[in-house]
C-alpha positions as CSV (number, residue, x, y, z in Angstrom):
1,X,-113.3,73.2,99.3
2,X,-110.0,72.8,100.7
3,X,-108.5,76.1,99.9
4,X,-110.5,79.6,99.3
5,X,-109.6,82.1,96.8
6,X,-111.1,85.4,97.6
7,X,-110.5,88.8,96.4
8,X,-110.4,92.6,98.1
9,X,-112.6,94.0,95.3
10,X,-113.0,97.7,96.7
11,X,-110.8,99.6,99.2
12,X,-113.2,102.7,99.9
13,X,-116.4,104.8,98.8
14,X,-115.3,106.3,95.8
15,X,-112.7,103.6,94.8
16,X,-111.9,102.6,90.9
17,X,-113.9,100.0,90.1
18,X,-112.0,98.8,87.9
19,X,-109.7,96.2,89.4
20,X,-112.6,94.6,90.9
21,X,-113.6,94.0,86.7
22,X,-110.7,92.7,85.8
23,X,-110.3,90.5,89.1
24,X,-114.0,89.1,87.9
25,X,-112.9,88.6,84.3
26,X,-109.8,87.2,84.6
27,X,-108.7,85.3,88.1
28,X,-109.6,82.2,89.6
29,X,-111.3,84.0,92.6
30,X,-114.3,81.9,94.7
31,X,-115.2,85.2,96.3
32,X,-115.1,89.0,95.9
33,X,-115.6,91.3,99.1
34,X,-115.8,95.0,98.5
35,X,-115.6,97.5,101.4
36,X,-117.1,101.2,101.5
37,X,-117.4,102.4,104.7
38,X,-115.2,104.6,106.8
39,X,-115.7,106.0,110.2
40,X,-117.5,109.4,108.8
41,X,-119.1,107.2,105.7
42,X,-122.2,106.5,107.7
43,X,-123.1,109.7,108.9
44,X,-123.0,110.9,105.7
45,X,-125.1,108.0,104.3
46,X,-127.5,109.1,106.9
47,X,-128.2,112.7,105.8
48,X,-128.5,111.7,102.6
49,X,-130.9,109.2,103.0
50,X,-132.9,112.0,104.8
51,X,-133.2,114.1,102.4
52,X,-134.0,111.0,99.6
53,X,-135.5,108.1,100.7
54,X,-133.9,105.8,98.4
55,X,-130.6,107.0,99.0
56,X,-128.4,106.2,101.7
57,X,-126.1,103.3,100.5
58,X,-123.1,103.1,98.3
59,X,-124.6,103.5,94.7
60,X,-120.7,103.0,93.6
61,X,-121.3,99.1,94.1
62,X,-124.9,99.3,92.0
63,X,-122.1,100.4,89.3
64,X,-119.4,97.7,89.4
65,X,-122.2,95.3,89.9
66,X,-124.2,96.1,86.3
67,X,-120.5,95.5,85.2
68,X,-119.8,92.1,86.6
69,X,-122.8,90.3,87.7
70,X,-123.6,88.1,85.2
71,X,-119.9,87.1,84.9
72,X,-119.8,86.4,88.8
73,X,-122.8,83.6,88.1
74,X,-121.6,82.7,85.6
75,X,-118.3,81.9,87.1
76,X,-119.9,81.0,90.6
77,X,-118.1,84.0,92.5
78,X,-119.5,85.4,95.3
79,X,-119.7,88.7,96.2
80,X,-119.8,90.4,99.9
81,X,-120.3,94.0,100.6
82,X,-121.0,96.9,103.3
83,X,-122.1,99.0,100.7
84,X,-125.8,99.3,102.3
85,X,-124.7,102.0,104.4
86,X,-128.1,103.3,106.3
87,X,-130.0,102.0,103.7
88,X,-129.4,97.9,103.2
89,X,-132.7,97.2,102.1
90,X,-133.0,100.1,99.3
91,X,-129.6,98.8,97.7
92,X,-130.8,95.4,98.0
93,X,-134.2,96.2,96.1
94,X,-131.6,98.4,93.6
95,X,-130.0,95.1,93.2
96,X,-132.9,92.7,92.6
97,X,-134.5,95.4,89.9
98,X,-130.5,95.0,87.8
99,X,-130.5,91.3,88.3
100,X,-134.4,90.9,86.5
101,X,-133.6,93.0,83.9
102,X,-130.2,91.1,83.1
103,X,-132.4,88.1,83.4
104,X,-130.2,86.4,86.1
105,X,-132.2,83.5,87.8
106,X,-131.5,81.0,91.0
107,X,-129.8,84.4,92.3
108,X,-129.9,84.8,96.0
109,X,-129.5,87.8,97.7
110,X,-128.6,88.1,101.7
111,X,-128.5,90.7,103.6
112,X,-127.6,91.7,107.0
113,X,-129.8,94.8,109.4
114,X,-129.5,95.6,113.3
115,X,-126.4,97.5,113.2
116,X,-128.3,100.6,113.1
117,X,-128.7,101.4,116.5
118,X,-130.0,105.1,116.5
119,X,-133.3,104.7,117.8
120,X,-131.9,102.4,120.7
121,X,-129.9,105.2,122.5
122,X,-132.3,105.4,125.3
123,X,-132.4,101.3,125.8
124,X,-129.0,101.4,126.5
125,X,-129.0,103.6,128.7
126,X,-131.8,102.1,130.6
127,X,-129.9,99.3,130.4
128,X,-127.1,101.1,132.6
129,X,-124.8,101.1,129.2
130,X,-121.9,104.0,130.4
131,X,-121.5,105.4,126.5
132,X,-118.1,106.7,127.2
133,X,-116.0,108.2,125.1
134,X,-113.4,105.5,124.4
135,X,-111.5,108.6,123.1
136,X,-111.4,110.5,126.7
137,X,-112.7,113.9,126.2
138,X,-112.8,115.1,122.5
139,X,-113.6,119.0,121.7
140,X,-114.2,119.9,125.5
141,X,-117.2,117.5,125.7
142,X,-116.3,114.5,128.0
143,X,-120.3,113.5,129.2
144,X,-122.5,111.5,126.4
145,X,-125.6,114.4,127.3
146,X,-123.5,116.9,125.7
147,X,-124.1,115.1,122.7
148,X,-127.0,113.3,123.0
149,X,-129.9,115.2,121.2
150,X,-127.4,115.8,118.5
151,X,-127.2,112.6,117.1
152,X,-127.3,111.9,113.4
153,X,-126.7,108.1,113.2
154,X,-125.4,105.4,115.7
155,X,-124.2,101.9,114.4
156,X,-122.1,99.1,115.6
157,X,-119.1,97.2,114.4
158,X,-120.1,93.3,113.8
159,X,-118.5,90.1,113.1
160,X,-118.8,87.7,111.1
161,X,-121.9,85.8,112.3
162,X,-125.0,87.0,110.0
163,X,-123.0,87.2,106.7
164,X,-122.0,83.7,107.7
165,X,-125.9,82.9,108.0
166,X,-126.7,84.4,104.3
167,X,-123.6,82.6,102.7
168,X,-124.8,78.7,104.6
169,X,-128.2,79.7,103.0
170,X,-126.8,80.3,99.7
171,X,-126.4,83.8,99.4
172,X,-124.8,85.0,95.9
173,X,-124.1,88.4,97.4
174,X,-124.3,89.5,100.7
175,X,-125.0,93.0,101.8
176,X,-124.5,94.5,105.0
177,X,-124.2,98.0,107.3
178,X,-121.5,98.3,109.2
179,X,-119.9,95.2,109.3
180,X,-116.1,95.4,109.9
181,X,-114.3,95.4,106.6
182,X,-112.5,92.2,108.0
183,X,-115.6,90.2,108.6
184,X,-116.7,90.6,104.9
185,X,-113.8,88.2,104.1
186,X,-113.8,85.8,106.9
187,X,-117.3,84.9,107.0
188,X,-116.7,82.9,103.5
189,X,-113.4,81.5,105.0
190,X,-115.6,80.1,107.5
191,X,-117.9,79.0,105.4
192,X,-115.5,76.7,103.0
193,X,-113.5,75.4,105.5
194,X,-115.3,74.5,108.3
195,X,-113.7,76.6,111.0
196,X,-115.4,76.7,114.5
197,X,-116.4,79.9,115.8
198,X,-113.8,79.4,118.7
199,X,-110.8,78.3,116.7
200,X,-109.1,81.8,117.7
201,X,-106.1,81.0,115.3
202,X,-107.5,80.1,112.7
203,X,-110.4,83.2,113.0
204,X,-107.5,85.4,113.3
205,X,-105.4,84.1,109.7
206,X,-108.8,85.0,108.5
207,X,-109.3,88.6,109.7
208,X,-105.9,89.3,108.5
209,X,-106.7,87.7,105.2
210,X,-109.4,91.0,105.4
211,X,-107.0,92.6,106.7
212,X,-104.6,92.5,103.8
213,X,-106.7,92.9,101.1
214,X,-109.5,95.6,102.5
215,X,-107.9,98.8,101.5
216,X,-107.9,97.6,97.8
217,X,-104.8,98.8,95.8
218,X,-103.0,99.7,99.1
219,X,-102.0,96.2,99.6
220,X,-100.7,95.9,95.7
221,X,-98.1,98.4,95.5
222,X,-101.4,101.6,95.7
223,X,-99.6,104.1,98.3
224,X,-96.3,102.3,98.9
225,X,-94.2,104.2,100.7
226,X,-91.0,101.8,100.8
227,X,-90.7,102.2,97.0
228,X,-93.3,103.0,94.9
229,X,-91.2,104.3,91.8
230,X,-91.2,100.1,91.7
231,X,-94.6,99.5,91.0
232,X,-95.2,98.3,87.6
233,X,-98.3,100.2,85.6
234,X,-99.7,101.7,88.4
235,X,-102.3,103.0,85.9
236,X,-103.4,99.4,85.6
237,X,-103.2,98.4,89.6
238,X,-104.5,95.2,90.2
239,X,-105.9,94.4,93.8
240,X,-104.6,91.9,96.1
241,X,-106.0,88.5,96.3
242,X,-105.4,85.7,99.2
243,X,-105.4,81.8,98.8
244,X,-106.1,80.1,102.6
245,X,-106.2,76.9,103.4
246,X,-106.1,75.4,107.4
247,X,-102.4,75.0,106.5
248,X,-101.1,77.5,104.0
249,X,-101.9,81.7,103.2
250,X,-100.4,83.5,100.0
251,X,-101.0,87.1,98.7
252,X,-101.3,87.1,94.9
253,X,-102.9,89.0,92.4
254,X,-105.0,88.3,89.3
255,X,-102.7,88.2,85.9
256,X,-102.8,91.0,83.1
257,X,-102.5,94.0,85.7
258,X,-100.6,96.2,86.9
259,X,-99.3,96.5,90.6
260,X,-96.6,94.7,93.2
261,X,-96.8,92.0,95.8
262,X,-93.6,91.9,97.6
263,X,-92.6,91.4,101.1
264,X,-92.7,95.1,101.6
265,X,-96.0,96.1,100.2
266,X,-97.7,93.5,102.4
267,X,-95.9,94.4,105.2
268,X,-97.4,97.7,105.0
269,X,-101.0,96.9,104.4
270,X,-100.4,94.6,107.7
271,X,-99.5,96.8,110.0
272,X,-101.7,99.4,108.9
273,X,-104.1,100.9,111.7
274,X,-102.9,98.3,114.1
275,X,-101.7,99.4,117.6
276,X,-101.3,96.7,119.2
277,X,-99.4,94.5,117.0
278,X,-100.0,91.6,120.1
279,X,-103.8,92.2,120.5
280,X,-105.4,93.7,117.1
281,X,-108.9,93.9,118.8
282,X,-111.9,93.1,116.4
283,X,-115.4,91.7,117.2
284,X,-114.5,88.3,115.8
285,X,-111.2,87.8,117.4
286,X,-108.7,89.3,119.2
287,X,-105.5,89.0,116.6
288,X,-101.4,88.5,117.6
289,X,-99.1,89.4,114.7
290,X,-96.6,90.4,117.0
291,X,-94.2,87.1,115.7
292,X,-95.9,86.8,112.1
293,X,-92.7,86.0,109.4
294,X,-94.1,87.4,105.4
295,X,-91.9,86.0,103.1
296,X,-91.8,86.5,99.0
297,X,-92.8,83.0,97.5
298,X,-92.4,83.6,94.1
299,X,-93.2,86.4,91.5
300,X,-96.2,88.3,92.5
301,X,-96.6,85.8,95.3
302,X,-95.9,86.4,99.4
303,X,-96.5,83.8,102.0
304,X,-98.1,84.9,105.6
305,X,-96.8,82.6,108.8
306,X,-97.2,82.9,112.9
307,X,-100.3,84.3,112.9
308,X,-102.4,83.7,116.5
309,X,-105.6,84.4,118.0
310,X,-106.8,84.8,121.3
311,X,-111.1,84.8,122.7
312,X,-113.0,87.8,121.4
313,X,-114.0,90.7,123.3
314,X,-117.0,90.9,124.8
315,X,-117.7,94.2,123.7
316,X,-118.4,96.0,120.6
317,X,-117.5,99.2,119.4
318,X,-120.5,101.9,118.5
319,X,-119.9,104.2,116.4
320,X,-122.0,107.3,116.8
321,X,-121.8,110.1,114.4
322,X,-123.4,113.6,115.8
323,X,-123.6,116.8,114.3
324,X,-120.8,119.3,115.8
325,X,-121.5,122.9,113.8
326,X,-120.6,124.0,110.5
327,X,-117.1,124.7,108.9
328,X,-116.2,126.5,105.6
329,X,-112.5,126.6,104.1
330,X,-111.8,129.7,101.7
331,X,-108.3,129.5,99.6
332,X,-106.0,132.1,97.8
333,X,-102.9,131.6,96.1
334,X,-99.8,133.6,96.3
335,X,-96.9,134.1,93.6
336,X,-93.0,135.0,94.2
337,X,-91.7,137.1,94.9
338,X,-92.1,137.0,99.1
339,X,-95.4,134.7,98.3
340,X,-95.4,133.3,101.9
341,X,-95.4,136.5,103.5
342,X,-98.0,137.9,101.1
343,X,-100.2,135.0,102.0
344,X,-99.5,135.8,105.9
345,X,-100.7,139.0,105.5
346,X,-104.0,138.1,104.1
347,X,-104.8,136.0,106.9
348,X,-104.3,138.3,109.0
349,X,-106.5,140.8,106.9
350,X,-109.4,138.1,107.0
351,X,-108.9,137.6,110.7
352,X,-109.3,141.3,111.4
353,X,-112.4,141.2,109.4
354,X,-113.7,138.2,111.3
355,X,-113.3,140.8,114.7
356,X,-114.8,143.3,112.8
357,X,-118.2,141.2,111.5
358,X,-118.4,139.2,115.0
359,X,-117.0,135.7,113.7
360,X,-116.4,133.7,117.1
361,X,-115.5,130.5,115.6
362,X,-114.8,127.5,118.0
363,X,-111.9,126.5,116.0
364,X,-109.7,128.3,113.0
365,X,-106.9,126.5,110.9
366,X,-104.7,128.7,108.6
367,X,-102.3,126.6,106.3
368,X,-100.3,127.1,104.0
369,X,-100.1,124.7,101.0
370,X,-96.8,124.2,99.5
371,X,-95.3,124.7,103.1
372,X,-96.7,123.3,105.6
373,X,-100.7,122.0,105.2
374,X,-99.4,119.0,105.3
375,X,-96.6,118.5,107.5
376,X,-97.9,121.0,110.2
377,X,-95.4,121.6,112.9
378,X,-92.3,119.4,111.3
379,X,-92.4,121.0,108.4
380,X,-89.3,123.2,106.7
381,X,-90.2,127.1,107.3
382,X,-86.8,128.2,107.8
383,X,-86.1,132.1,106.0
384,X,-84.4,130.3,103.2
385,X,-87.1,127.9,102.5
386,X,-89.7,130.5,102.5
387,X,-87.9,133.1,101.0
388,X,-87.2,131.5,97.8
389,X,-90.7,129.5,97.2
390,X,-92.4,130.4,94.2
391,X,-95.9,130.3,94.9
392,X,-98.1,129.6,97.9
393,X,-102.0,128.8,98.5
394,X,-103.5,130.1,101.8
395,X,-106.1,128.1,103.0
396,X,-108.4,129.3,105.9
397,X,-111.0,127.5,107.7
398,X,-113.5,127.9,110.2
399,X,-115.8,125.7,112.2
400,X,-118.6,127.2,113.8
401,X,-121.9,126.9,115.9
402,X,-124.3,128.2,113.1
403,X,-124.6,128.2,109.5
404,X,-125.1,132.1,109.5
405,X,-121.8,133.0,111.8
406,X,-119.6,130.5,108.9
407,X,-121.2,132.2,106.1
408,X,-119.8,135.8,106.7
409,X,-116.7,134.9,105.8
410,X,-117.4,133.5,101.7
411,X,-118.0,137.0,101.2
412,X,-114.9,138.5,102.3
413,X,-112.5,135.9,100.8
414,X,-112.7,136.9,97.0
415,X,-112.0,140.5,97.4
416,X,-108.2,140.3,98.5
417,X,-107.6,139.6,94.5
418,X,-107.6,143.1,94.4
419,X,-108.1,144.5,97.8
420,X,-104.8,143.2,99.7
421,X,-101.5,141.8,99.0
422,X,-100.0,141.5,95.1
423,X,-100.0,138.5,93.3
424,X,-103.3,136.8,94.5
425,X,-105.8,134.9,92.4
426,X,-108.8,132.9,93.5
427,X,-108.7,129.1,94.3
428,X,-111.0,126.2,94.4
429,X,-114.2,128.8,93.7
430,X,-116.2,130.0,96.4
431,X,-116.4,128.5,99.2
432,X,-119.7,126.6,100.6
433,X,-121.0,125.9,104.3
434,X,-120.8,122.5,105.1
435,X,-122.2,120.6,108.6
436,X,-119.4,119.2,110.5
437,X,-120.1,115.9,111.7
438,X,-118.0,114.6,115.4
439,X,-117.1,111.1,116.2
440,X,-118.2,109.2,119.2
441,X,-116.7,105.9,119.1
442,X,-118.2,104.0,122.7
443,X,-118.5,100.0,123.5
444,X,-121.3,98.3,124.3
445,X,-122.4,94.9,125.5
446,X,-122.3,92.6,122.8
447,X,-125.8,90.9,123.9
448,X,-127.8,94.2,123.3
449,X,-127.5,93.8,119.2
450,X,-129.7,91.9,117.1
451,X,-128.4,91.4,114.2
452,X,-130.9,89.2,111.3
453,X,-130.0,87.5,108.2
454,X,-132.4,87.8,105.2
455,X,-132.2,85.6,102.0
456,X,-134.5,87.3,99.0
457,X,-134.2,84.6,96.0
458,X,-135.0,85.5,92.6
459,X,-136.5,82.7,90.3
């Protein structure tokens, strides 16, 4: 194959499936890769999976998938995915049990485990592995043994290396943990065109490839900021597809949809999340767009230049997820007249209360929506801004070290209907306890994960 077609099939958990349909249906695409996992995803995954065995993956893809698997054999497309969360192997069984009772046969299925490093804490640390914040110190905690016991999941960011494995052995679909969403698109770059692990340039055109098309509909006009009264039948938004060769890189998108590729909506999607325009760190390569040139090349249809790589690190990031008390968020809204300074007064009703029941919370956040939840500090509240708006919803939330101490605030929310300032109904019904989950994002030595490629083939 001298040029690779692939699409960006899925931009989050909880993304429309339905461009990833259409892109199925009616493109030329050699590959689909979907991506579900966010920072927090994970964590989440986890808990669920302890309460339900069979949970813990993204049961989103088991959707699209009953939708377009037997047109992706059918048209030899490829599909690549992160959605097995914390539990790869339960999505991959979900996935065989669909494909049998579609009667799809010489199907292979790969997937990828070892990023799950949760029960390896105390090998690293034997193994003299620092686990520092990479943050600094985050919520007053700066030492890992603050932390430690709390832990609800731990799993590192790969590469490329064991999807590429499943695809050489003739994986259909792939399905992996936490692989980087970037990964999931060059691994069947790769695979096509030959490239060597340590042609950094050519590694890095392909993680920007991923790059450009992993957030789904925000690289086809989806939350364009530069002008998104432009974008044609957003209703319909298509998702962005890339065309690579060793030569040549174009953003497109598949016919009959709605969206926009221009020089502006890529241009957004590429610098998105990247500090370092001159060192974009991933596992696979270290990535210089600092002199890349994105041109329009037609309708629908942007070229990528200049992009340059440089030797990967030799570190990997873990992300740990640990549990870091509960929270509850209460809401009221506020009419005109003065609704702003009605909704001020609550708060400071319910704060008084909180004294009064023996609320302690380690953090409290009162916004205001329609002012300034949002735009915190920068936003408008000058008198005449404030004076003449005509409606108001306080928002208050707490975060706390036990269930209990959150809880005795539900209660106390409902009755300022009546009980305090004019002009107040109930929002967003009552409020529920929720565990917070903290972030602690580390690196590790690249040499202490073992990650395996499986192949299940179904006959």
């Amino acid at each position: 194959m001298e040029k690779v077609i692939i699409g960006g099939g899925q931009g989050f958990w909880g993304d429309s499936p339905d461009a990833a349909i259409h892109m199925v249906r009616n493109s030329n695409i050699n590959y689909m890769a979907c991506d579900y996992l966010a920072e927090l995803t994970l964590s989440i995954m986890a808990r669920q999976k302890l309460k339900n065995p069979n949970a813990g993956y993204a049961r989103d893809f088991l959707g699209m998938m009953n939708e377009v698997m037997l047109d992706a054999k059918n048209r030899n497309i490829r599909i690549l995915t992160n959605a097995g969360g914390m539990n790869i192997e339960g999505c991959v069984a979900a996935l065989q049990k669909m494909a049998r009772e579609k009667g799809v046969r010489e199907y292979k299925l790969g997937y990828v485990t070892g990023d799950d490093m949760t029960g390896k804490i105390d090998d690293l640390m034997k193994q003299g592995v620092s686990m520092d914040n990479i943050d600094g110190e985050v919520d007053g905690i700066s030492d890992f043994s603050q932390i430690k016991d709390k832990i609800v999941n731990a799993n590192v960011y790969f590469g490329h290396e064991p999807t590429l494995a499943c695809l050489e052995q003739g994986a259909d679909v792939v399905v992996t943990g936490r692989s980087t969403d970037s990964a999931l698109f060059l691994a069947p770059i790769m695979h096509e065109l030959k490239w060597k692990a340590d042609d950094w340039t050519q590694l890095a055109r392909g993680i920007m490839v991923g790059h450009l098309l992993e957030c789904g509909g925000q690289g086809a006009g989806g939350n364009f900021d530069y002008a998104w009264r432009q974008v044609p039948r957003m209703d319909e938004l298509g998702f962005p597809i890339a065309e690579i060769s060793n030569d040549d890189f174009y953003i497109t998108k598949a016919p009959d949809c709605g969206g926009l590729i221009s020089e502006q909506s890529c241009k957004e999607q590429f610098l998105y999340e990247v500090h370092d325009p001159a060192n974009y760190v991933t596992p696979d390569v270290v990535v210089d767009i600092s002199k890349a040139k994105i041109t329009q090349n037609g309708d629908q249809r942007v070229r990528v230049e200049n992009i340059f790589g440089k030797q990967r690190p030799d570190m990997l990031k873990l992300s740990i997820g640990y549990h870091a008390g509960y929270k509850v968020a209460g809401m009221l809204s506020f009419a005109w007249p003065d609704a702003y300074e009605k909704a001020q007064y609550a708060a400071e009703i319910l704060k008084k209360k909180m004294k009064r029941l023996g609320i302690h919370p380690r953090d409290i956040l009162i916004s205001y929506i329609g002012l300034n939840a949002l735009h915190l500090g920068v936003a408008d509240m000058s008198s005449e801004r404030v004076r003449d708006i005509n409606e108001v919803v306080l928002r208050i939330a707490i975060r706390t070290d036990t269930k209990e101490e959150c809880a005795k605030l539900i209660p106390e929310i409902a009755p300022l209907q009546l009980n305090g300032p004019p002009g107040a109904s109930f929002f967003g019904g009552r409020a529920h306890v929720q565990e917070v989950i903290g972030l602690w994002p580390t690196l590790i030595p690249r040499d202490c994960v073992d990650l395996k490629s499986h192949i299940v083939a179904i006959n």
